[in-house]
DSSP file (Angstrom, degrees, kcal/mol; ACC not computed):
  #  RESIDUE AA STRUCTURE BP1 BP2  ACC     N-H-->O    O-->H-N    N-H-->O    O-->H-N    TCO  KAPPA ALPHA  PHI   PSI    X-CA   Y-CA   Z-CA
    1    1 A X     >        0   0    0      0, 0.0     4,-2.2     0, 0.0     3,-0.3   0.000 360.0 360.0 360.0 -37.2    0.0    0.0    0.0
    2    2 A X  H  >  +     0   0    0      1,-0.3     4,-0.7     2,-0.2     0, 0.0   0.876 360.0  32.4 -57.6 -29.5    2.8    2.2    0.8
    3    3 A X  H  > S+     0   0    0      2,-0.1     4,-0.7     1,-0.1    -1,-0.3   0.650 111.7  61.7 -94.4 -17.6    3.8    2.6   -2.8
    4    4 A X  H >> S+     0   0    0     -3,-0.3     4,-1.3     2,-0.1     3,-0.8   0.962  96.0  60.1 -59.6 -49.5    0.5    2.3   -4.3
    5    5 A X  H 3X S+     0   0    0     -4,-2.2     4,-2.3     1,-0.3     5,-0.4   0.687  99.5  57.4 -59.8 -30.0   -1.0    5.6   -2.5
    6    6 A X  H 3X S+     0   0    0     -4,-0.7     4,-3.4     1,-0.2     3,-0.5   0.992 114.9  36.7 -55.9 -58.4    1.6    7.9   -4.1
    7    7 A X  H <X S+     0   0    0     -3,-0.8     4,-1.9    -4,-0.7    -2,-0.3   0.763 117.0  51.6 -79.0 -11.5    0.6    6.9   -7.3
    8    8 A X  H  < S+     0   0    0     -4,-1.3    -1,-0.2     2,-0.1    -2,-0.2   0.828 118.4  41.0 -50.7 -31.5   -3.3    6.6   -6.3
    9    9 A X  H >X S+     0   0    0     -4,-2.3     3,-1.3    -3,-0.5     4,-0.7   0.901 113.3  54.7 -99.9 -42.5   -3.1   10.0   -5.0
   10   10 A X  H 3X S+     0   0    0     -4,-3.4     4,-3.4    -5,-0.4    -1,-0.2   0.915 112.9  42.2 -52.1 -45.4   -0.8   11.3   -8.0
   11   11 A X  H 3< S+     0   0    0     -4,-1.9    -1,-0.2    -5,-0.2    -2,-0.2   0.640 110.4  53.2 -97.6  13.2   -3.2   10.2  -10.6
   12   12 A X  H X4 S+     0   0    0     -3,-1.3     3,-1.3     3,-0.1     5,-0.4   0.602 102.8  58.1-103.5 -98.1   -6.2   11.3   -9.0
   13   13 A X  H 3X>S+     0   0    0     -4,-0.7     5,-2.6     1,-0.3     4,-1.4   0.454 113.9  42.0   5.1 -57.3   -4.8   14.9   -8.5
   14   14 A X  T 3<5S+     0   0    0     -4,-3.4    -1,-0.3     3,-0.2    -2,-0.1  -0.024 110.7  50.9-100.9  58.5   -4.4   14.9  -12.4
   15   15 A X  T <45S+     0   0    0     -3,-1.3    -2,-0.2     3,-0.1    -3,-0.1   0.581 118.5  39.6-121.0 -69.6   -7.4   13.5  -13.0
   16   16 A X  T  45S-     0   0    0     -4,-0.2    -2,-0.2     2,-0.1    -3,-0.1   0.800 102.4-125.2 -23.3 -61.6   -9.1   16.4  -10.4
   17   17 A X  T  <5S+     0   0    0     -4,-1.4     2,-0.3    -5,-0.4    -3,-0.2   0.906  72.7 121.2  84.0  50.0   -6.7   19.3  -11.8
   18   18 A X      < -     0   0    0     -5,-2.6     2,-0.4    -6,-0.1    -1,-0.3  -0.949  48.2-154.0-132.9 141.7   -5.6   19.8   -7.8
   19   19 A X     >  +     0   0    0     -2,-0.3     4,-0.7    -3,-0.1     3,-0.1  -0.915  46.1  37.1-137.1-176.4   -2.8   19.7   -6.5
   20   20 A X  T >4 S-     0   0    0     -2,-0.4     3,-1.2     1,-0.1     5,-0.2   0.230  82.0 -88.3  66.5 142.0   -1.6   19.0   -3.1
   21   21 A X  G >> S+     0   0    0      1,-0.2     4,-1.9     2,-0.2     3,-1.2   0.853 124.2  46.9 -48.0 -46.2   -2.7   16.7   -0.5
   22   22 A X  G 34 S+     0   0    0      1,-0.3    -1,-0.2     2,-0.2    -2,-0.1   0.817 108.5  49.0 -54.6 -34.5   -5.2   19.3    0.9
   23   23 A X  G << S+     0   0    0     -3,-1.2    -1,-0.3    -4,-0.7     4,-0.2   0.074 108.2  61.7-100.0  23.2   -6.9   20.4   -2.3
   24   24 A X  T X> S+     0   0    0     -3,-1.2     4,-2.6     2,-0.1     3,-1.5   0.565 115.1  40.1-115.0 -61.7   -7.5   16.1   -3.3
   25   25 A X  H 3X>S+     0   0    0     -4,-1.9     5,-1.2     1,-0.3     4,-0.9   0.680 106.5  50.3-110.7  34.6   -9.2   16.0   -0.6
   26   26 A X  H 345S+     0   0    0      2,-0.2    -1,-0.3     3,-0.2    -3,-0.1   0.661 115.8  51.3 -97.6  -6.3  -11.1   18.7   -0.2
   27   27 A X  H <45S+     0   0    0     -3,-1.5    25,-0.3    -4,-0.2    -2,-0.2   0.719 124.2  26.4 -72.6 -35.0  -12.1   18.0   -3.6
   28   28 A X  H  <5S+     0   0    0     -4,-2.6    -3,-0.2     3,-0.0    -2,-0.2   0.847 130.5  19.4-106.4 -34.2  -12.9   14.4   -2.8
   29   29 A X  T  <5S+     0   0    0     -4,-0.9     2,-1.0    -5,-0.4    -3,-0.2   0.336  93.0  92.5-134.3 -19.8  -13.9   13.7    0.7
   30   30 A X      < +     0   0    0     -5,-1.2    -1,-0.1     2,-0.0     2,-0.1   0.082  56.4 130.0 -69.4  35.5  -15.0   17.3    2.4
   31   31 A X        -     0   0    0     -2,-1.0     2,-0.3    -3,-0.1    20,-0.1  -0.181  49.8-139.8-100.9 153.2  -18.4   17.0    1.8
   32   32 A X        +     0   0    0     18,-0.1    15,-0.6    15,-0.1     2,-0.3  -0.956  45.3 106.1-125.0 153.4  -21.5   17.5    4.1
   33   33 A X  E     -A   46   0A   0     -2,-0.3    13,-0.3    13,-0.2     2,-0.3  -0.899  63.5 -69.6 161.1-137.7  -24.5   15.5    4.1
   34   34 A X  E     -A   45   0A   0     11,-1.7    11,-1.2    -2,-0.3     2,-0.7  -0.880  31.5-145.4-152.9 153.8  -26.4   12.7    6.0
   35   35 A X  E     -A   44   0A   0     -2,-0.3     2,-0.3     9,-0.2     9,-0.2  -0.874  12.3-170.2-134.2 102.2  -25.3    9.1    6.3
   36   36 A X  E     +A   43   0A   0      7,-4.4     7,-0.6    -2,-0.7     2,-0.4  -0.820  10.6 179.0-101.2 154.6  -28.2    6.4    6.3
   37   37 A X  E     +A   42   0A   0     -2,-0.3     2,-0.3     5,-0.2     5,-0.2  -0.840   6.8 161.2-128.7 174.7  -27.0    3.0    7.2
   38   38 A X        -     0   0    0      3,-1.1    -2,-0.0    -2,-0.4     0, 0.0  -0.929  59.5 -78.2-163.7-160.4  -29.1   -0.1    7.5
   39   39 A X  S    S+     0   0    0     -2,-0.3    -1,-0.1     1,-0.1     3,-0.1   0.791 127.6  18.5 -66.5 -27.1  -28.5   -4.0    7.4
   40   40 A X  S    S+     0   0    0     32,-0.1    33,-4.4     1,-0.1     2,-0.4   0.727 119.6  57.4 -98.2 -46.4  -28.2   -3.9    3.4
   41   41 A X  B     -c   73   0B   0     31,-0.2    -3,-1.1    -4,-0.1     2,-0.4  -0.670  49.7-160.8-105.9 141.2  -27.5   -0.6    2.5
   42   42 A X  E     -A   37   0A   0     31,-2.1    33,-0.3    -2,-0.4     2,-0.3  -0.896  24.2-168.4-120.3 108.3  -25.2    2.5    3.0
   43   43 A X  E     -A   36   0A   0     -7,-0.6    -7,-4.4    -2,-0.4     2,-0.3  -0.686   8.8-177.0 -16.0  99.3  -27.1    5.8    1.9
   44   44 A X  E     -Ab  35  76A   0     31,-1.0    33,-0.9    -2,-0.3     2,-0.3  -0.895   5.9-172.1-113.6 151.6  -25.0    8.7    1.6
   45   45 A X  E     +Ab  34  77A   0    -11,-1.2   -11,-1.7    -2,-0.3     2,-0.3  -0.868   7.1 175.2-147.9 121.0  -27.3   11.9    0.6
   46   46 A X  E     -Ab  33  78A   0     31,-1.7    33,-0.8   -13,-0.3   -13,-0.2  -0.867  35.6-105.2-104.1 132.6  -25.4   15.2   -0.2
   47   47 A X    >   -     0   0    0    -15,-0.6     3,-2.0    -2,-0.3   -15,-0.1  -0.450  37.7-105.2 -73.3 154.2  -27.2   18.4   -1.5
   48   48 A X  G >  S+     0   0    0      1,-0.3     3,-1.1     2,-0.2    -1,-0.1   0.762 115.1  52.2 -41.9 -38.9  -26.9   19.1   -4.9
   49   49 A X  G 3  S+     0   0    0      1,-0.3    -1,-0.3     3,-0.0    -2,-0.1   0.139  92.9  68.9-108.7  28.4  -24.6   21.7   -4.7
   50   50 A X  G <  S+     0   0    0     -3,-2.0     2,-0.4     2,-0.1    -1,-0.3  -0.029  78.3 103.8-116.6  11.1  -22.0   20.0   -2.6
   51   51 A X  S <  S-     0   0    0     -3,-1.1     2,-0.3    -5,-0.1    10,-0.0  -0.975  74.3-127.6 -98.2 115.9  -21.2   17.5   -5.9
   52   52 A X     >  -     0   0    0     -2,-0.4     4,-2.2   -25,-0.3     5,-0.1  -0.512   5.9-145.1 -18.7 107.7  -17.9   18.6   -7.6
   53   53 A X  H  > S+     0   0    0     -2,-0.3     4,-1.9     2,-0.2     5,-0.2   0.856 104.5  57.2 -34.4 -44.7  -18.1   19.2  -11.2
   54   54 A X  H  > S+     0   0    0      1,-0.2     4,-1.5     2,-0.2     6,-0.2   0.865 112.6  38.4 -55.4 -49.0  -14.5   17.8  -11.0
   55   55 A X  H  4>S+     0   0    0    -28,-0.2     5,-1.8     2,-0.1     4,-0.4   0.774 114.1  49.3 -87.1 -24.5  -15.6   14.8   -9.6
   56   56 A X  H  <5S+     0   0    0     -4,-2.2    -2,-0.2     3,-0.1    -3,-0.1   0.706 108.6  56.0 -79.3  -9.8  -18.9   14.2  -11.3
   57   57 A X  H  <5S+     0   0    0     -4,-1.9    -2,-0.1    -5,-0.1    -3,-0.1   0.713 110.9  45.3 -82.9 -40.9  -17.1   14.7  -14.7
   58   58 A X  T  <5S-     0   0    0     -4,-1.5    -1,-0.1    -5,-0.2    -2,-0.1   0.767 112.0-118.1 -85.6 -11.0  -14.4   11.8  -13.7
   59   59 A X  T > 5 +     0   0    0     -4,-0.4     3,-1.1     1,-0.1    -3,-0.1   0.765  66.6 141.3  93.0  10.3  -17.1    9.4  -12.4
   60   60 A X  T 3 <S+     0   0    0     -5,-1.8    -4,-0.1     1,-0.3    -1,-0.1   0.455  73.7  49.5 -78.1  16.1  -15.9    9.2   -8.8
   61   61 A X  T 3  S+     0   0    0     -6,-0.2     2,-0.3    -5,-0.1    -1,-0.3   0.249  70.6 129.4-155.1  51.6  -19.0    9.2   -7.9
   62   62 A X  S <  S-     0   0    0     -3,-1.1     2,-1.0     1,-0.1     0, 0.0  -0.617  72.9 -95.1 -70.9 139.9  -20.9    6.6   -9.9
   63   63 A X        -     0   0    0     -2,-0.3    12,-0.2     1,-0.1    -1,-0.1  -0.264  36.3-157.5 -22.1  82.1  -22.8    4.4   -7.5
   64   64 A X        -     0   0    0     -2,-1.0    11,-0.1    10,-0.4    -1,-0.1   0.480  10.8-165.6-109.7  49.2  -20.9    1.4   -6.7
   65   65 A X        +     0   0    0      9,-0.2     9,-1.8     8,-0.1     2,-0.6   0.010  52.2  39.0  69.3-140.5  -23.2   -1.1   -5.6
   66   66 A X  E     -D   73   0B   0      7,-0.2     2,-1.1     1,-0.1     7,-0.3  -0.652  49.3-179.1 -48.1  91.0  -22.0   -4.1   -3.9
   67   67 A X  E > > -D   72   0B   0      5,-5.0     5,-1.7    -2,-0.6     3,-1.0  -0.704  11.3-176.3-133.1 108.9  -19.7   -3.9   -1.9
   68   68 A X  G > 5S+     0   0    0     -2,-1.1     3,-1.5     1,-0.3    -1,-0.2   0.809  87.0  60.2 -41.9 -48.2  -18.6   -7.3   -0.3
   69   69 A X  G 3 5S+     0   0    0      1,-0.3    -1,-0.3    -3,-0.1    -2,-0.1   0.940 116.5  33.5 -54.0 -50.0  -15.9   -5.6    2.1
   70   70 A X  G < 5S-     0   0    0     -3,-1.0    -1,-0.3     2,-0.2    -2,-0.2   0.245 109.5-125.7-108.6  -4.5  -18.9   -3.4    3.9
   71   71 A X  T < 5S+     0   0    0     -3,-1.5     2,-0.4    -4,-0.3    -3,-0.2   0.853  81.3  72.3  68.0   4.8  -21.6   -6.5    3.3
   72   72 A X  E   <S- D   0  67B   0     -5,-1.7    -5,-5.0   -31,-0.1     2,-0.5  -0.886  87.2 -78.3-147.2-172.7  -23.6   -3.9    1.6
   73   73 A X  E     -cD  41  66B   0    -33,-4.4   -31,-2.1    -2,-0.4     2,-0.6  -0.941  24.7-151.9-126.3 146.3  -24.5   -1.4   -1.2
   74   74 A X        +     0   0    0     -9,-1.8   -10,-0.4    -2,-0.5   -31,-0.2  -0.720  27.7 163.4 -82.3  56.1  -22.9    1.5   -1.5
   75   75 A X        -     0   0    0     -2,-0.6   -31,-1.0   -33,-0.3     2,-0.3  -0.543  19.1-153.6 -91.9 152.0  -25.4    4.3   -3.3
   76   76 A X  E     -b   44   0A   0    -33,-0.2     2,-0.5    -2,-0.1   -31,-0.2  -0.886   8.3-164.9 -95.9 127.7  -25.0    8.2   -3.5
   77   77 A X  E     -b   45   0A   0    -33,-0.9   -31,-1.7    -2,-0.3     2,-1.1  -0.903  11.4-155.9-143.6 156.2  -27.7   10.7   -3.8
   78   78 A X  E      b   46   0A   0     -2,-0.5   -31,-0.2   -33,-0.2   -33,-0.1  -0.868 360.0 360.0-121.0 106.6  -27.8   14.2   -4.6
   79   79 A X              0   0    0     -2,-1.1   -32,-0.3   -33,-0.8    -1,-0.2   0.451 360.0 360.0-109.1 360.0  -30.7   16.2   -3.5
């Protein structure tokens, strides 16, 4: 992992058009919004205008569904 993250973080940064540790993830992970959990599902709900252009444009924030580590699925929505 130690040698993946440089380059995770490197090619998400130009992917993003940010640079620095600070602006990747204020681009990616600073968000407000509400967190529903239940036995199947994890429900993340963000207001519309808390979605990155940057980030909806690369697809980070496609639904992804099943996700066997977390025993659930993983959906987004922006209202």
């Amino acid at each position: 992992l130690r040698g993946t993250l440089p380059f995770v973080r490197s090619l998400l940064s130009r992917s993003l058009g940010v640079s620095g540790a600070d602006a990747l993830a204020a681009t990616l992970l600073l968000r407000s919004g509400r967190v529903q959990a239940t036995r199947t599902h994890l429900d993340l709900y963000l207001p519309l205008d808390a979605a990155s252009l940057a980030v909806r444009l690369s697809g980070l924030d496609l639904n992804p569904g099943w996700m066997p580590a977390l025993g659930r699925i993983v959906q987004f929505h922006f209202v």
